[in-house]
C-alpha positions as CSV (number, residue, x, y, z in Angstrom):
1,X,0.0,0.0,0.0
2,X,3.1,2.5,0.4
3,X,3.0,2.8,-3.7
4,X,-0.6,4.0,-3.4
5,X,-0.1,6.4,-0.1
6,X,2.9,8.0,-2.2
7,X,0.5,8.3,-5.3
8,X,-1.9,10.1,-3.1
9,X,0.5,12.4,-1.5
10,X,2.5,13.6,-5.1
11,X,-1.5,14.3,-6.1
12,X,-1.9,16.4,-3.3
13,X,1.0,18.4,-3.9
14,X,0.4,18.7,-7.6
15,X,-2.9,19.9,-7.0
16,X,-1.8,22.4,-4.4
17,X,0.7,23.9,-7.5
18,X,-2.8,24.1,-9.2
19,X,-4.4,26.5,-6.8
20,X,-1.1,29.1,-7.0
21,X,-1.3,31.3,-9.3
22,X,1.2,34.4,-10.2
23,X,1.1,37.9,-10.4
24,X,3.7,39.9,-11.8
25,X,5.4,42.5,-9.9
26,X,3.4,45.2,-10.6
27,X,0.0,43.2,-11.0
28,X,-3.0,42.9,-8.6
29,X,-4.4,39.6,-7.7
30,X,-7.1,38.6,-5.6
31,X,-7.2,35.3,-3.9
32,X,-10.0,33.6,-1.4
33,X,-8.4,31.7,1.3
34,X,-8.9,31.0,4.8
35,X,-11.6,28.8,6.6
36,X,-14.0,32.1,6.4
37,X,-12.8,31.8,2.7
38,X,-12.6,35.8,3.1
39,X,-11.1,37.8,0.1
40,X,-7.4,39.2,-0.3
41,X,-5.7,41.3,-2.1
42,X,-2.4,41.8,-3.0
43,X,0.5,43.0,-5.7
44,X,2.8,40.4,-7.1
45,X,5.8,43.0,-5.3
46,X,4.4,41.9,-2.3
47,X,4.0,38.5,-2.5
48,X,6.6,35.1,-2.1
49,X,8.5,35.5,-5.7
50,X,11.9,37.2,-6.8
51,X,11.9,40.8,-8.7
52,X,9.3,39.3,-11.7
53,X,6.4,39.2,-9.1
54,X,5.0,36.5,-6.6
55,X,2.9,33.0,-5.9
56,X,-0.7,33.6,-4.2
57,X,-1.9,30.1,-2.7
58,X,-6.0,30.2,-3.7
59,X,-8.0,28.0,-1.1
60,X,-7.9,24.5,-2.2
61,X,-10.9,23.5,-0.5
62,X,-12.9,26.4,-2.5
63,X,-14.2,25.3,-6.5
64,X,-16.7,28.1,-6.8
65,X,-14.0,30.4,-8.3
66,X,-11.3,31.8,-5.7
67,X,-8.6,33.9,-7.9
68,X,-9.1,37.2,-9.6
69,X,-6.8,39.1,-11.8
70,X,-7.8,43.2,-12.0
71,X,-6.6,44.8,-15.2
72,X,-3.1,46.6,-15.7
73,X,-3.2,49.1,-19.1
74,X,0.6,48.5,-20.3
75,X,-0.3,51.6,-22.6
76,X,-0.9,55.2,-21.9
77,X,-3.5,56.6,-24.7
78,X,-3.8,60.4,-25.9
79,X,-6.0,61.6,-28.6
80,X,-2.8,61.9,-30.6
81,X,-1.5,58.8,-30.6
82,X,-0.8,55.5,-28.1
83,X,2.7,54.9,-25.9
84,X,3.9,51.6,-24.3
85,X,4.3,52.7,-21.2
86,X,1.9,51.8,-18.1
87,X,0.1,54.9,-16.4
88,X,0.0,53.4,-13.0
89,X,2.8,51.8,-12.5
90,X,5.7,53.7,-14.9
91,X,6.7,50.4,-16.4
92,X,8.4,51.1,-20.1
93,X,8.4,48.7,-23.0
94,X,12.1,47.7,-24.1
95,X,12.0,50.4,-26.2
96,X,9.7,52.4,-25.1
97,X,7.5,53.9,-28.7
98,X,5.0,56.3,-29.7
99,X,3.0,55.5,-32.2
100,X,0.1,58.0,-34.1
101,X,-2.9,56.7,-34.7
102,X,-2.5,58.3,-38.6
103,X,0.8,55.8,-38.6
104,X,-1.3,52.9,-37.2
105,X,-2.3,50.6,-40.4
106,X,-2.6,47.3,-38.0
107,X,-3.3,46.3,-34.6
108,X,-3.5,42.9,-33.6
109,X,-2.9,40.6,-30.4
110,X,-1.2,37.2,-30.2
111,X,-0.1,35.1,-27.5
112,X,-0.6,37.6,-24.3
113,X,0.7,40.4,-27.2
114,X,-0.1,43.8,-28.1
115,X,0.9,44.3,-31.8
116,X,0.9,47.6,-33.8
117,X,1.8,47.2,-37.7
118,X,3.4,44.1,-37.1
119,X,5.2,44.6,-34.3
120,X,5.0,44.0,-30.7
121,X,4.1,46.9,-29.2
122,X,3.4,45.8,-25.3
123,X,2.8,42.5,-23.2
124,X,-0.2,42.3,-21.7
125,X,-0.9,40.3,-18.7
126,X,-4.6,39.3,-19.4
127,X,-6.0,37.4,-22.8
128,X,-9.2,38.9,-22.0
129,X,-7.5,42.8,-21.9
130,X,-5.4,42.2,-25.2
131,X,-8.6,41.6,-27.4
132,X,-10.3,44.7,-25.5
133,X,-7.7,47.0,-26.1
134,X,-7.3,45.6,-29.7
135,X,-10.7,46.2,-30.1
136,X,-10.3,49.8,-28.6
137,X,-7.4,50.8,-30.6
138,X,-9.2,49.7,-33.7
139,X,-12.2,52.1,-32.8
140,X,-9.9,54.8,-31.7
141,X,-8.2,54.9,-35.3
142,X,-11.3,55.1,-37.2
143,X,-12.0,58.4,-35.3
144,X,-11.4,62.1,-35.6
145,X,-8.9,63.8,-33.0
146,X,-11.7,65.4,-30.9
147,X,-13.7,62.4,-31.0
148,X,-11.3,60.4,-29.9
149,X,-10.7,62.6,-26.1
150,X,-14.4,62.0,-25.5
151,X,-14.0,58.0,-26.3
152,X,-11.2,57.6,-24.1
153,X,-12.4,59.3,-21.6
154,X,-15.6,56.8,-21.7
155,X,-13.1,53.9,-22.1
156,X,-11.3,55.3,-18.9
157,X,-14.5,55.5,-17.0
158,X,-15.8,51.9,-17.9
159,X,-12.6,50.1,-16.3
160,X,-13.8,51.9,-12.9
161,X,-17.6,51.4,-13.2
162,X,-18.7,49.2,-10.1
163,X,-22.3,48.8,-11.7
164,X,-20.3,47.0,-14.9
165,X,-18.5,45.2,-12.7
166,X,-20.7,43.9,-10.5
167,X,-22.9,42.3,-13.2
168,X,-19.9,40.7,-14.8
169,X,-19.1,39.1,-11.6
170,X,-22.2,37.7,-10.8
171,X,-22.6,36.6,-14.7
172,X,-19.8,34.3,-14.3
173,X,-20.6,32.9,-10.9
174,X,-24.1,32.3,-12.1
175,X,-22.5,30.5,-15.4
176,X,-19.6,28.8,-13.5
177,X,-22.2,26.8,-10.6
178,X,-22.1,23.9,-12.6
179,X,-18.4,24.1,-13.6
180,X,-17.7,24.4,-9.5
181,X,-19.8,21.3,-9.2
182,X,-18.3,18.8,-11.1
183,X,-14.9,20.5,-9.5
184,X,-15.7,19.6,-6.0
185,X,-16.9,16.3,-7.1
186,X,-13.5,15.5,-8.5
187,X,-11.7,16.3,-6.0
188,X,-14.1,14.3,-3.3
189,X,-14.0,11.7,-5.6
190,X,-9.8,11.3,-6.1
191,X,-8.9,12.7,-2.6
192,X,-11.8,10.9,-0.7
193,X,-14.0,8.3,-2.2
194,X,-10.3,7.0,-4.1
195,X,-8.3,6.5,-0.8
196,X,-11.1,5.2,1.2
197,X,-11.9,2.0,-1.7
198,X,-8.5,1.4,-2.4
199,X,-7.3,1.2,1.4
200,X,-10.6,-0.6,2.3
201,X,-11.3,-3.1,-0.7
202,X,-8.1,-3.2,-2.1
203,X,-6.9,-1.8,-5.5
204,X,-7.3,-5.2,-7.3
205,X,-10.8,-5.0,-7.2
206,X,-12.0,-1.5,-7.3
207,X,-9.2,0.3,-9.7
208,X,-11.8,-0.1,-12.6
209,X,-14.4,1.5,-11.6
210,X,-12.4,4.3,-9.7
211,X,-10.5,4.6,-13.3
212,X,-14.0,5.0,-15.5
213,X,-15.1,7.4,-12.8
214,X,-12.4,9.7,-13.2
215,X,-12.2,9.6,-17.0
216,X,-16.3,10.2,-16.9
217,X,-16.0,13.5,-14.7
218,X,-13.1,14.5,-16.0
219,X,-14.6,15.0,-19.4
220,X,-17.9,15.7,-18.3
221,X,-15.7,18.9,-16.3
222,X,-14.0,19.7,-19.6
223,X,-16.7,19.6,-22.1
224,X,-18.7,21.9,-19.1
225,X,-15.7,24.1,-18.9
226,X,-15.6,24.8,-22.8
227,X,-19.2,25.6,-23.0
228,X,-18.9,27.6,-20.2
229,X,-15.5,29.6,-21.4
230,X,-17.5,30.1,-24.6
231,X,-20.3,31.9,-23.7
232,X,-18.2,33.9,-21.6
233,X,-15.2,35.0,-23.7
234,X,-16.2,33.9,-27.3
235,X,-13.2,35.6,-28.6
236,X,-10.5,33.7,-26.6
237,X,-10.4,30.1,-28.5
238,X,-6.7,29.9,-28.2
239,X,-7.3,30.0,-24.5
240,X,-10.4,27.9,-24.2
241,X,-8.8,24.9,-25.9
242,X,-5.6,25.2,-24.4
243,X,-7.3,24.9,-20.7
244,X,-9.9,22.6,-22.3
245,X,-7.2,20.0,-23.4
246,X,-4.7,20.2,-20.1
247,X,-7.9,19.1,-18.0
248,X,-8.3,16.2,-20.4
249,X,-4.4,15.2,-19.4
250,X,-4.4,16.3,-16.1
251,X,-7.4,15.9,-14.1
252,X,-5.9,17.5,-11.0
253,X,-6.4,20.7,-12.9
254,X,-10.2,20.2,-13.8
255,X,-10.8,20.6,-10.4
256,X,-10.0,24.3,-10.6
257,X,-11.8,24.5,-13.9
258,X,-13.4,27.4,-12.1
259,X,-10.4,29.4,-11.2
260,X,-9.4,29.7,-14.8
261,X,-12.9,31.4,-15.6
262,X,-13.0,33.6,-13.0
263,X,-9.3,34.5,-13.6
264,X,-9.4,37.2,-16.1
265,X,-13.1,37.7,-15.6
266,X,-12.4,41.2,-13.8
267,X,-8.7,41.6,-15.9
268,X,-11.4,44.9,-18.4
269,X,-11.7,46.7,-14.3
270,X,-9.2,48.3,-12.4
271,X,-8.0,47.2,-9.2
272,X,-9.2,50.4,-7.6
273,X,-12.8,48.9,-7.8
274,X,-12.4,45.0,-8.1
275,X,-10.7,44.7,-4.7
276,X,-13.3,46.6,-2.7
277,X,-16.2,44.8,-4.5
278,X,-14.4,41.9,-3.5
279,X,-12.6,42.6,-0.2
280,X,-14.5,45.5,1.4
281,X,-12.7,47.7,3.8
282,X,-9.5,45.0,4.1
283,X,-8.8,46.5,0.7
284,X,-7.5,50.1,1.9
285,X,-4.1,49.3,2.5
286,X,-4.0,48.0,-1.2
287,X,-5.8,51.2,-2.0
288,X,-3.3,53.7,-0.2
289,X,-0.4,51.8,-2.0
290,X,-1.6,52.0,-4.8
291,X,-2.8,55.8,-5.3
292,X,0.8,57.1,-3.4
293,X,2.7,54.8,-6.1
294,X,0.8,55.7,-8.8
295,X,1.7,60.1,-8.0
296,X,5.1,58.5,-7.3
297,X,5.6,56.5,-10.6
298,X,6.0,60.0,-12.4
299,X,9.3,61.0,-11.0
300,X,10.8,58.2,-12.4
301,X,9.5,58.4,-16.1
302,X,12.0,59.1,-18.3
303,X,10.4,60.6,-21.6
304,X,10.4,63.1,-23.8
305,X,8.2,64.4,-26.8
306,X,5.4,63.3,-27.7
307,X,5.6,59.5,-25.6
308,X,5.5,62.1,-22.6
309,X,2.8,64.3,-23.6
310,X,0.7,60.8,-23.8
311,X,1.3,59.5,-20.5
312,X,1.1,63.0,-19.0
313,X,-2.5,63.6,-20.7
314,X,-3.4,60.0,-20.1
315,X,-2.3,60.0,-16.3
316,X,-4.4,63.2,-15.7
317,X,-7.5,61.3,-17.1
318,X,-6.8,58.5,-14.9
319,X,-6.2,60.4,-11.7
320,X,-9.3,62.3,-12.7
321,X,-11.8,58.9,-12.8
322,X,-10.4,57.1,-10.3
323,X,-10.9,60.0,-7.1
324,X,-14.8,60.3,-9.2
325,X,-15.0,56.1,-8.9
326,X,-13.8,56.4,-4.9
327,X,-16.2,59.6,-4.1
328,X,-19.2,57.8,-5.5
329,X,-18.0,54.1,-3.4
330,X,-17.9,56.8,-0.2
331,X,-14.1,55.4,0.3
332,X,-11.7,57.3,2.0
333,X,-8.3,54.7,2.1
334,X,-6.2,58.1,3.9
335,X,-8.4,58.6,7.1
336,X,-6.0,58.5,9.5
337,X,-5.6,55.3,11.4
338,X,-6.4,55.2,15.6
339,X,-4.1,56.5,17.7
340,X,-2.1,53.6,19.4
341,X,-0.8,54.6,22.8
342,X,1.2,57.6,22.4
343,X,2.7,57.0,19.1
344,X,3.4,60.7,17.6
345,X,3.4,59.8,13.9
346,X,1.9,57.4,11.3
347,X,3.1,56.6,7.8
348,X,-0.1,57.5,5.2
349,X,0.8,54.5,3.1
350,X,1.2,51.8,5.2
351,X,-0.3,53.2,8.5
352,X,2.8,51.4,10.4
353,X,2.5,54.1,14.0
354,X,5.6,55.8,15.1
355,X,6.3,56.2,19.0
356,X,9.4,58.7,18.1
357,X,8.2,62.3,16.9
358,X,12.2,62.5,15.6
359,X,11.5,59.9,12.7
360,X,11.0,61.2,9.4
361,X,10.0,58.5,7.0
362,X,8.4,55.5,7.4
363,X,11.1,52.6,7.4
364,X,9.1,49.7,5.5
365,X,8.1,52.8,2.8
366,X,10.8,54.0,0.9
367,X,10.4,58.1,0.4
368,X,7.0,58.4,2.2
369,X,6.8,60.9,4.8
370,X,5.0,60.4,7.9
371,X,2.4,62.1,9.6
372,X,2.2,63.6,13.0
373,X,-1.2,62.9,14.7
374,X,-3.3,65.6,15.8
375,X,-2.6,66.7,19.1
């Protein structure tokens, strides 16, 4: 029986390298886990990983769908023309271009890739953002100049409309209930109902059946998945079938079928409204980081010309719609923190308190000044 215990044990493990997924360094994930199955959010930067990003264990015990990805623009757009360079976080494609839209004759994406005339232009970290933007971009060239501010604009405001994103979340939960289903029933049936025959009965005499019951819900899971995937994102079939044929081979990753729906469900919102849809108040720190980086990320562009008069206009427009998106959510991520005993300072960022009134800057924030408390 040790083969079998050992076969039991490496499925475990391969299915716990099922339920991580990664966020780059600059991305936002959001990841259920916990017995309360509550909500987190994070950046990849902050995560286990190296300088590329970091590893987010999703709760295994959890099939409904338990990993989000919000979305990350690697462009900055102008009514001029578009630039490779992300608004929020500063990040530059290797080289970093400007292109007009009179000089655009082709946009297209493939494999996770932005490409302009050709070329790749900028990675994208979500399949479901690359056709939206490629979509955008096509829209955006057939327009005039002064048309083209107002569509942005609307294209800005949609990535931050909670209504919009609401409804696409409960869409794909509605959708995914019978893909979570046949999920948890995989997973009882090779990590419960598997273990308890063989161990009981024997292997000899029940390997059969357990073999023609995995094969059975393993592609009744993949066939549910496709259909599934396809009403949802109709444009991605290079995705679908990809997924749709690794849970054929690998049945440990049918059982989170559901994860790879809900993935880039959210990847068209920003993070400034996924993660307190989806985490509430234990989303503010995220929140704080995220607006201080994003005023910070200018002082270390390094453009000129017209790539800087993009991502200047563009960053404006986003500054602009995210403070309207977190007046009408009634959040306020920089109310001070309470007072803790007599600590004299607090950094706004982090909220880490500050017994000395001598300190400066906050020592787990690089270049963020802290605040004294009101006496």
């Amino acid at each position: 029986m040790s083969e079998w215990t050992t076969l039991f044990v490496v499925a475990a493990a391969l299915y716990l390298v099922e339920c991580c997924v990664w966020a780059k360094s600059t991305g936002t994930v959001l990841y259920r886990f916990g017995w309360r199955r509550v909500w987190r959010v994070a950046r990849g930067a902050d995560l286990p990983g190296n300088f590329r990003g970091g590893l987010a264990l999703a709760d295994p015990f959890s099939w409904s769908g338990s990993v989000a990805i919000a979305g990350e623009w690697p462009i900055s757009i102008s009514p001029s023309g578009v630039t490779n360079v992300a608004p929020a976080s500063g990040q530059t494609g290797t080289p970093s271009w400007h292109v007009r839209f009179e000089d655009i004759r082709h946009v297209d994406t493939q494999a996770g890739e932005l490409r302009i005339n050709g070329q790749r232009f900028a990675r994208v970290s979500s399949p479901v953002l690359a056709h939206h933007l490629t979509h955008e971009l096509k829209s955006l060239c057939r327009q005039g100049p002064k048309k083209r501010a107002t569509a942005i604009r609307t294209l800005v405001a949609a990535t931050l409309n909670e209504s919009a994103l609401e409804e696409t979340w409960s869409s794909v939960e509605r959708q995914g209930r019978q893909v979570a289903a046949l999920s948890a029933a995989l997973f009882a049936l090779v990590f419960l109902v598997a273990p308890l025959l063989v161990f009981t009965l024997g292997p000899l005499r029940v390997w059969p059946i357990l073999l023609a019951s995995l094969l059975t819900l393993t592609g009744v899971s993949a066939v549910s998945y496709f259909r599934t995937h396809r009403r949802l994102f109709p444009e991605l079939s290079y995705e679908r079938w990809t997924n749709t044929l690794s849970m054929v081979v690998l049945p440990l990753s049918a059982m989170r079928s559901a994860d790879k729906l809900t993935k880039d469900a959210l990847s068209l919102y920003s993070g400034l409204v996924v993660a307190p849809h989806l985490c509430g108040s234990a989303s503010w720190t995220y929140l704080r980081a995220e607006l201080m980086d994003f005023q910070c990320a200018e002082d270390g562009l390094n453009l000129a010309g017209d790539a800087a008069r993009c991502v200047q206009w563009f960053r404006e427009l986003l500054a602009l719609e995210s403070n309207a998106a977190l007046k009408r959510l009634a959040i306020d991520p920089f109310r001070p923190p309470l007072r803790e005993d007599e600590r004299g300072s607090y950094c706004p960022r982090c909220h880490g308190q500050y017994l000395s009134t001598d300190a400066r800057s906050c020592s787990a924030c690089p270049d963020v000044q802290l605040v004294r408390f009101d006496p």
